[in-house]
C-alpha positions as a Markdown table, in Angstrom:
| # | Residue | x | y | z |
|---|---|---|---|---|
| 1 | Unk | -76.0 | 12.7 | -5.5 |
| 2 | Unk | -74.1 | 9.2 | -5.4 |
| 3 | Unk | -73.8 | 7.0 | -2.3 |
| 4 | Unk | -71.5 | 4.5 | -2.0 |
| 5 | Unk | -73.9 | 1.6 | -1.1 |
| 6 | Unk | -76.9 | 1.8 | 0.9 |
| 7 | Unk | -74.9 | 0.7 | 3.7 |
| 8 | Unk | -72.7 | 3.4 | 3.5 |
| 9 | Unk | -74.3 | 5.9 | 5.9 |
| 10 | Unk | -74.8 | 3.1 | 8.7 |
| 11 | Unk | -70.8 | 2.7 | 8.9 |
| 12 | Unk | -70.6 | 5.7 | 11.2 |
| 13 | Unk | -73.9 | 4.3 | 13.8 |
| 14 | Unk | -71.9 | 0.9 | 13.6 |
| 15 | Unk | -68.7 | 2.0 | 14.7 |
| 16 | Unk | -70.1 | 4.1 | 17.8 |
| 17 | Unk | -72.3 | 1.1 | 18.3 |
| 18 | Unk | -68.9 | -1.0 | 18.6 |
| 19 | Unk | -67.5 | 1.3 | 20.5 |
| 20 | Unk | -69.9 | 1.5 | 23.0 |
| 21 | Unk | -70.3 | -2.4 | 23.7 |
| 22 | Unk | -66.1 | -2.7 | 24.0 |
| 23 | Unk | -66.3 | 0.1 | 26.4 |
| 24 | Unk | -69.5 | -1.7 | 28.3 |
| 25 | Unk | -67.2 | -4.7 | 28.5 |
| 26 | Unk | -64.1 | -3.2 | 30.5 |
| 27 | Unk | -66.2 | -1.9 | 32.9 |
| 28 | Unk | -67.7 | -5.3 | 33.3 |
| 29 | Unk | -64.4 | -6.6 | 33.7 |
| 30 | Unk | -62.9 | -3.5 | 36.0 |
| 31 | Unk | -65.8 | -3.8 | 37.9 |
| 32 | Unk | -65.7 | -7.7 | 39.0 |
| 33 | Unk | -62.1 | -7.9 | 39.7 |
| 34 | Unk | -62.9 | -4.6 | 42.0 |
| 35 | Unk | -65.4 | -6.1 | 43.9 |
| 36 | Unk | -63.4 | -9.2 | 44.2 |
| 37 | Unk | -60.4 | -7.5 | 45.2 |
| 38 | Unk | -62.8 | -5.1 | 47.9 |
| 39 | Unk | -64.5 | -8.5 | 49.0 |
| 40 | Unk | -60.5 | -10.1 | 49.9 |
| 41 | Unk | -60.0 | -6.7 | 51.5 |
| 42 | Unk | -62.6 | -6.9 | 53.6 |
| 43 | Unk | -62.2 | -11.3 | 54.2 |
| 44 | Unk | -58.8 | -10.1 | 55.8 |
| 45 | Unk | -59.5 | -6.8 | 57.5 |
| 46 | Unk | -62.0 | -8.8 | 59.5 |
| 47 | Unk | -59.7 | -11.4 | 60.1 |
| 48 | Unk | -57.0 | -9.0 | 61.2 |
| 49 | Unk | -60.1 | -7.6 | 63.7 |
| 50 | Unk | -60.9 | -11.1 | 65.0 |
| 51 | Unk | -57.3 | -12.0 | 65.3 |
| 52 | Unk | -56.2 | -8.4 | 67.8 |
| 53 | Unk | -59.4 | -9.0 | 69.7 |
| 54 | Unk | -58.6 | -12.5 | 70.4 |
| 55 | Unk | -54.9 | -11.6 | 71.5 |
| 56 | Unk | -56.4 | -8.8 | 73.6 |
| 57 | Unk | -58.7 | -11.0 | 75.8 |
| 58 | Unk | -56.1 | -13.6 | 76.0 |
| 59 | Unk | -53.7 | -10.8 | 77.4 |
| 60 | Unk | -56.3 | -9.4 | 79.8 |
| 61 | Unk | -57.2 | -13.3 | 80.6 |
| 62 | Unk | -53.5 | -13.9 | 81.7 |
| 63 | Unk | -53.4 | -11.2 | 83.7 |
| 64 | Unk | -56.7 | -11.6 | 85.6 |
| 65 | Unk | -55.4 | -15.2 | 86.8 |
């Protein structure tokens, strides 16, 4: 039985090994611009919240004097 060179039979390991640590790295990357995108989401919802309730008392403040 002849082998190719002694490195021969690691070529398969490597490549799932490489495949692994690509796909490791664009859920890294997926996953930060989520949380960034979820974190701007939530900055303006509350925002949004602040800014109704303020209009709201303001209203009910004009209307009481």
């Amino acid at each position: 039985m002849y082998i190719a060179g002694w490195l021969a039979p690691l070529w398969p390991f490597i490549g799932i090994c490489i495949e692994v640590v690509v796909l490791i790295i664009i859920i890294v990357i997926y996953e930060k611009r989520r949380s960034k995108q979820l974190a701007e989401e939530a900055r303006n919802e509350e925002t949004q919240r602040l800014y109704v309730k303020h209009f709201r008392l303001g209203s009910e403040l004009q209307i009481k004097i």
